[in-house]
MMTF fields as JSON, N, C-alpha, C and O atoms, coordinates in Angstrom:
{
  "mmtfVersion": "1.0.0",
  "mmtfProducer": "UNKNOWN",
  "numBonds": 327,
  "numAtoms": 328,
  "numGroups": 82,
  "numChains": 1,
  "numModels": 1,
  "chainsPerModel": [1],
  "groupsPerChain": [82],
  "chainIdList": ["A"],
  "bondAtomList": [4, 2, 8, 6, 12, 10, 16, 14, 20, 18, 24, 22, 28, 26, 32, 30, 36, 34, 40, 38, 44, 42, 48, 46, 52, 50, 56, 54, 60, 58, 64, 62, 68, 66, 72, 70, 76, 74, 80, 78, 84, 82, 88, 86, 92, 90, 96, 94, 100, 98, 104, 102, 108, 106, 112, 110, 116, 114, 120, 118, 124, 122, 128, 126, 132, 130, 136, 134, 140, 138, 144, 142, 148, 146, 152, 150, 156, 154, 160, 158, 164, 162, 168, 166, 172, 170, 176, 174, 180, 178, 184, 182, 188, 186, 192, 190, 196, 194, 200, 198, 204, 202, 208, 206, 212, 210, 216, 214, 220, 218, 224, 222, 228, 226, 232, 230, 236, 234, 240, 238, 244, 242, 248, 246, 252, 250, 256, 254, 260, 258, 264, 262, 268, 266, 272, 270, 276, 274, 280, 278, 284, 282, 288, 286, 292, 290, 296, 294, 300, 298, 304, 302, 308, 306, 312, 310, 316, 314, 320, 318, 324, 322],
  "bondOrderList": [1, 1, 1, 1, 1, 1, 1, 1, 1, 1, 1, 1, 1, 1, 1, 1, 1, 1, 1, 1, 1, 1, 1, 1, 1, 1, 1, 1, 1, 1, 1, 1, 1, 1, 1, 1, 1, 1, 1, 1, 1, 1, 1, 1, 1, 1, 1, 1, 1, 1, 1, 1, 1, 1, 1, 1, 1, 1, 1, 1, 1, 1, 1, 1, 1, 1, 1, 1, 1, 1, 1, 1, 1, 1, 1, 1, 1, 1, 1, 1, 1],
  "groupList": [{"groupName": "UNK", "atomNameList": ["N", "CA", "C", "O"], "elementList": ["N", "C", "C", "O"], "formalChargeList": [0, 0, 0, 0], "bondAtomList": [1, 0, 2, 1, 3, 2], "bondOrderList": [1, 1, 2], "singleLetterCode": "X", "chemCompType": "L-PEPTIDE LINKING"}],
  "groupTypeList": [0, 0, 0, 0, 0, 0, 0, 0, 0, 0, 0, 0, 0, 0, 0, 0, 0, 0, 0, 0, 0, 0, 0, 0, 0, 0, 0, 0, 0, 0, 0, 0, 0, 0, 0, 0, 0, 0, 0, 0, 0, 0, 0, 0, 0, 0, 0, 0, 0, 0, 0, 0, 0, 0, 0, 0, 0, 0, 0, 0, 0, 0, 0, 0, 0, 0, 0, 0, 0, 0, 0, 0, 0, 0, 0, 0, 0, 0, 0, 0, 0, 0],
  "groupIdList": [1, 2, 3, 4, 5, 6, 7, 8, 9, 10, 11, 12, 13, 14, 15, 16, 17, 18, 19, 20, 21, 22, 23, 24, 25, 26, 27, 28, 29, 30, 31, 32, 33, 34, 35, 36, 37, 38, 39, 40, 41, 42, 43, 44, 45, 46, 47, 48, 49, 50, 51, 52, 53, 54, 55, 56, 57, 58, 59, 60, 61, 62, 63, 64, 65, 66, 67, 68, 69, 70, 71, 72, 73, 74, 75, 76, 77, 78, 79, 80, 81, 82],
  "secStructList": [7, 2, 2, 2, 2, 2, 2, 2, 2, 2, 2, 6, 2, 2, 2, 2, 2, 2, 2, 2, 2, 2, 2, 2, 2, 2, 2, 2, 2, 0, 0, 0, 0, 0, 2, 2, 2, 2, 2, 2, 2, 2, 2, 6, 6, 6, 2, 2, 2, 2, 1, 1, 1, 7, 2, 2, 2, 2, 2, 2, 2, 2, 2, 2, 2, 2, 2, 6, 6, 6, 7, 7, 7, 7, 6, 6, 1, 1, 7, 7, 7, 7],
  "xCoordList": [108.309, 109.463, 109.197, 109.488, 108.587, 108.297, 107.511, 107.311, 106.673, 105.188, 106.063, 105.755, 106.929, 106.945, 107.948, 107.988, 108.684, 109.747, 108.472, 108.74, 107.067, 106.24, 105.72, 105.754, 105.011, 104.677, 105.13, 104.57, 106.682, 107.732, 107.921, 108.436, 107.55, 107.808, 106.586, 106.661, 105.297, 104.187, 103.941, 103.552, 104.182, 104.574, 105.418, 105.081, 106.528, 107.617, 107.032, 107.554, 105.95, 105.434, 104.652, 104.716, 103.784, 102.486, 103.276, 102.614, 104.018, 104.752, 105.198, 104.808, 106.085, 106.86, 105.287, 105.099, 104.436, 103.166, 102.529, 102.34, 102.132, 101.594, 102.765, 102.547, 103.869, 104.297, 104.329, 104.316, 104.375, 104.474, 102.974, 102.806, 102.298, 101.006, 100.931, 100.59, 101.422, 101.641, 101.976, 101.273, 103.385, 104.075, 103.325, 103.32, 102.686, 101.743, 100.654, 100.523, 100.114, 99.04, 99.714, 99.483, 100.644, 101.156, 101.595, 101.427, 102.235, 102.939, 101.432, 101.357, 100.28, 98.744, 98.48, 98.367, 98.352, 98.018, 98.538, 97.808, 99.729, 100.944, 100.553, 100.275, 100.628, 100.617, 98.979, 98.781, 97.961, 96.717, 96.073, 95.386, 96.38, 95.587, 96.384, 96.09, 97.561, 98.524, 99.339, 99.456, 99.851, 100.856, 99.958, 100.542, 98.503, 97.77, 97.429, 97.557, 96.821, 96.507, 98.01, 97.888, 99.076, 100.434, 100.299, 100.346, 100.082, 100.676, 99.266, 99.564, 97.793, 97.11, 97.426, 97.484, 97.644, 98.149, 99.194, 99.066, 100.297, 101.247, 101.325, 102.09, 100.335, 99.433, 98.957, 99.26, 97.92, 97.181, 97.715, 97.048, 99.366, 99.567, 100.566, 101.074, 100.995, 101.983, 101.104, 101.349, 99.606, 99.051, 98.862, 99.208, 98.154, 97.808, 98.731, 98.38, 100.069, 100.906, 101.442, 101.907, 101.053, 101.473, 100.393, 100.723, 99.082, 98.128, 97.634, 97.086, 98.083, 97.956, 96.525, 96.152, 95.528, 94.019, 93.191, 92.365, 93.619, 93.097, 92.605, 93.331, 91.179, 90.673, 91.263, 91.786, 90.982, 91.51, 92.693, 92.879, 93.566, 95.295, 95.792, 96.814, 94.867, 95.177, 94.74, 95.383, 93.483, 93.03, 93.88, 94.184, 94.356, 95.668, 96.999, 97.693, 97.214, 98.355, 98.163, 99.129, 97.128, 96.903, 96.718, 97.298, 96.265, 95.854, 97.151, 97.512, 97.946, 99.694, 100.411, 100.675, 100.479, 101.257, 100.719, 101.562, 99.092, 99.005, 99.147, 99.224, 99.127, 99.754, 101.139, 101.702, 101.924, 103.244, 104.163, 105.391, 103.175, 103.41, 102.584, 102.69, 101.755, 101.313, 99.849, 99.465, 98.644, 97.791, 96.413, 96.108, 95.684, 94.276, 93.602, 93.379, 93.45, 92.441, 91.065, 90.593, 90.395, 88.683, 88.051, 87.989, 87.571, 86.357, 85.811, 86.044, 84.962, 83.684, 84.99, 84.641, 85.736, 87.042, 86.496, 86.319, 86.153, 85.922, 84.077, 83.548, 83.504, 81.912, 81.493, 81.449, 81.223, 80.832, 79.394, 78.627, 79.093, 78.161, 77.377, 77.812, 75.831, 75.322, 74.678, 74.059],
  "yCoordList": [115.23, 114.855, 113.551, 113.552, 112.238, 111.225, 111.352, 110.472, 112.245, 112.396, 113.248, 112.854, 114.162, 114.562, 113.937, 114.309, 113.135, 111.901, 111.024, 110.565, 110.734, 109.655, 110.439, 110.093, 111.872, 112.736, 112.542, 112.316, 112.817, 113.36, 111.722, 111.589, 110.356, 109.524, 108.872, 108.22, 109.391, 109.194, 109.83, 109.117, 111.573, 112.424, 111.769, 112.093, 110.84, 110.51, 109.021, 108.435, 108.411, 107.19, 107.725, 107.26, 108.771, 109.152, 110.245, 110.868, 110.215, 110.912, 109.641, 109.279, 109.0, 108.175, 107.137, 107.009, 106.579, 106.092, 106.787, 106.101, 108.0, 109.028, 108.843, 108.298, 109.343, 109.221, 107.888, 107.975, 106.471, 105.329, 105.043, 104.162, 105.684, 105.592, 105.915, 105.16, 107.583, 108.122, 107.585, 107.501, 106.982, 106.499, 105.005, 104.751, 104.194, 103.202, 103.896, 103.671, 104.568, 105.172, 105.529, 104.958, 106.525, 107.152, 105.941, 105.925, 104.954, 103.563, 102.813, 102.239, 102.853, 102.273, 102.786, 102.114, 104.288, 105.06, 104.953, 104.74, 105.038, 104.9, 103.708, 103.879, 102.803, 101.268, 101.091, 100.795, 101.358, 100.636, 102.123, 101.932, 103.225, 104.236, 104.957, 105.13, 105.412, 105.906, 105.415, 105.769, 104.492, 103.696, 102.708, 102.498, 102.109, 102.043, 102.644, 102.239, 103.952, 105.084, 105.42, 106.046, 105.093, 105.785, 105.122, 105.631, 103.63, 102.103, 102.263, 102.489, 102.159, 102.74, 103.941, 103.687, 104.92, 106.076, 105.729, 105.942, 105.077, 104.934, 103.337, 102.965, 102.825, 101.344, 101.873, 101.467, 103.129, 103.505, 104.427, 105.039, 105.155, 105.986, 105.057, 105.519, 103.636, 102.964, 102.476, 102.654, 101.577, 100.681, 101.419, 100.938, 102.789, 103.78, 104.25, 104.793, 104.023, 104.241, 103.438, 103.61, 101.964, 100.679, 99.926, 99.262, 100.209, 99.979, 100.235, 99.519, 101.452, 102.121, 102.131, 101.401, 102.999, 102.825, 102.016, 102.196, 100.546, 99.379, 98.656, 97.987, 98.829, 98.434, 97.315, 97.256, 96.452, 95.423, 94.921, 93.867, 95.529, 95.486, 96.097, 95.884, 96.879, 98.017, 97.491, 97.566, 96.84, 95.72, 95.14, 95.15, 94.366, 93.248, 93.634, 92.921, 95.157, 95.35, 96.19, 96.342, 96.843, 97.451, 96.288, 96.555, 95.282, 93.987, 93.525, 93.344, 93.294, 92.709, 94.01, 93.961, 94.794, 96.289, 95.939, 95.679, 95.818, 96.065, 94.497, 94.393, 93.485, 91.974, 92.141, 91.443, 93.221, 92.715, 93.799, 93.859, 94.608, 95.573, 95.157, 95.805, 93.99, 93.329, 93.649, 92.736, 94.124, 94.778, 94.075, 94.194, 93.321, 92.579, 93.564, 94.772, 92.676, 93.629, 93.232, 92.108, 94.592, 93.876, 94.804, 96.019, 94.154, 94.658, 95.618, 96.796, 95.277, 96.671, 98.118, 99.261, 97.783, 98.969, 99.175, 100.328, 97.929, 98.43, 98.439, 98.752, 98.148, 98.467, 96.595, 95.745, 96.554, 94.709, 94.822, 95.696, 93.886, 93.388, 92.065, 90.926, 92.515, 91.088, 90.735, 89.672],
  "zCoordList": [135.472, 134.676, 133.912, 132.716, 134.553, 133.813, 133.319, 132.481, 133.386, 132.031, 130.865, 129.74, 130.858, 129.964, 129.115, 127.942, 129.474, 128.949, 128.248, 127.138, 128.794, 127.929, 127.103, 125.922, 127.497, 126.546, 124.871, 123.799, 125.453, 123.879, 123.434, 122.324, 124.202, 123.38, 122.402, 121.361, 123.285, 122.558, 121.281, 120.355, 121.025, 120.277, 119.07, 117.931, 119.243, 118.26, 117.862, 116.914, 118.586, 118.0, 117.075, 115.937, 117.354, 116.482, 115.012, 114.181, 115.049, 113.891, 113.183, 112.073, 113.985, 112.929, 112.367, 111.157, 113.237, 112.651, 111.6, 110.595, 111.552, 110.611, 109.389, 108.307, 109.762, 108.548, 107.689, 106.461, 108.416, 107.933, 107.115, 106.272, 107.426, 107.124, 105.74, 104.83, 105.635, 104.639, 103.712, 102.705, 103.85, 102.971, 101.948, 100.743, 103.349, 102.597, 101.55, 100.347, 102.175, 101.224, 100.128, 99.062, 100.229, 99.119, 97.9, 96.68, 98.863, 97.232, 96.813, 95.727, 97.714, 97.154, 95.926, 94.901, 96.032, 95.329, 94.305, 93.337, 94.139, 93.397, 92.169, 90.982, 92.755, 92.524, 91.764, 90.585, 92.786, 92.038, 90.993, 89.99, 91.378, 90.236, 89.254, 88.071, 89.948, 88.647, 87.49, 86.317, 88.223, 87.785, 86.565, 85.502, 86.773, 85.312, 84.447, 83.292, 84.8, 84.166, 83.28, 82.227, 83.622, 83.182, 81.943, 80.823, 82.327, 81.28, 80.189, 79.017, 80.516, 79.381, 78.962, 77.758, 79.032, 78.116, 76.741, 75.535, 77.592, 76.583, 75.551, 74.662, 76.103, 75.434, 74.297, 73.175, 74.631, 73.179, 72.794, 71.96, 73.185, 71.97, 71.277, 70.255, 71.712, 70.976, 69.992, 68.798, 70.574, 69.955, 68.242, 67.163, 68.56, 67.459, 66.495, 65.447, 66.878, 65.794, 64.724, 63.597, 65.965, 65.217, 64.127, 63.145, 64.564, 64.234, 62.505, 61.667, 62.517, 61.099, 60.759, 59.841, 61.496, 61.424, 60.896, 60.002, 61.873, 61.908, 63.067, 63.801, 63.235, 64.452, 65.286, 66.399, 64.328, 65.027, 65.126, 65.733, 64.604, 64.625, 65.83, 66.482, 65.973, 67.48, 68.592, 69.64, 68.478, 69.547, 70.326, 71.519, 68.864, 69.643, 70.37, 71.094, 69.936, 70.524, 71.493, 72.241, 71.741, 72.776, 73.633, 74.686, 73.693, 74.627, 74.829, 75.992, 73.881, 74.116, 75.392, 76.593, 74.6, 75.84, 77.048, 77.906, 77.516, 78.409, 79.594, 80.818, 78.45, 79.062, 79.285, 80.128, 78.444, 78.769, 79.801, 79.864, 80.563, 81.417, 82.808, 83.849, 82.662, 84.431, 83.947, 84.677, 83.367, 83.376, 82.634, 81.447, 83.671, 82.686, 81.433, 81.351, 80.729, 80.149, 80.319, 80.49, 80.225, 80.857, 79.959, 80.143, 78.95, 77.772, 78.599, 78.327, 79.793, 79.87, 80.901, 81.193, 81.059, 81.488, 82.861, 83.256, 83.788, 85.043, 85.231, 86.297, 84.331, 84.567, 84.6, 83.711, 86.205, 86.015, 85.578, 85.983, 84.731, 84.503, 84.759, 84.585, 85.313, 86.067, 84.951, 84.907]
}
């Protein structure tokens, strides 16, 4: 009888843990890969409209969108260079 009272409480730790788990992972995910990917998408279809096929007009505002949404910009897009 007392094992299976620790049983079902061990059972309801490892769920509610798993799921808490989940949930972290899931807002990581969220947060560091989608949620940029979302903000460049709509960076360069604003920058490109505003731009009026001008390199460097588009530069700047693609660099502004993505300053004024939380988001560095990094020339090589993630590739460090030694």
């Amino acid at each position: 009888m007392m094992q299976n009272k620790f049983s079902d409480i061990l059972k309801f730790t490892f769920v509610i843990l798993t799921a808490f788990a989940l949930f972290i992972t899931g807002v990581l995910f969220f947060w560091f890969e989608y949620r940029p990917g979302a903000i460049r998408k709509t960076c360069t279809k604003f920058a490109e409209t505003e731009s009026e096929k001008d390199v460097f007009v588009y530069e700047i505002i693609y660099r502004h969108c993505l300053r004024k949404h939380g988001i560095e910009y990094c020339a090589s897009d993630g590739i460090k260079e030694e």
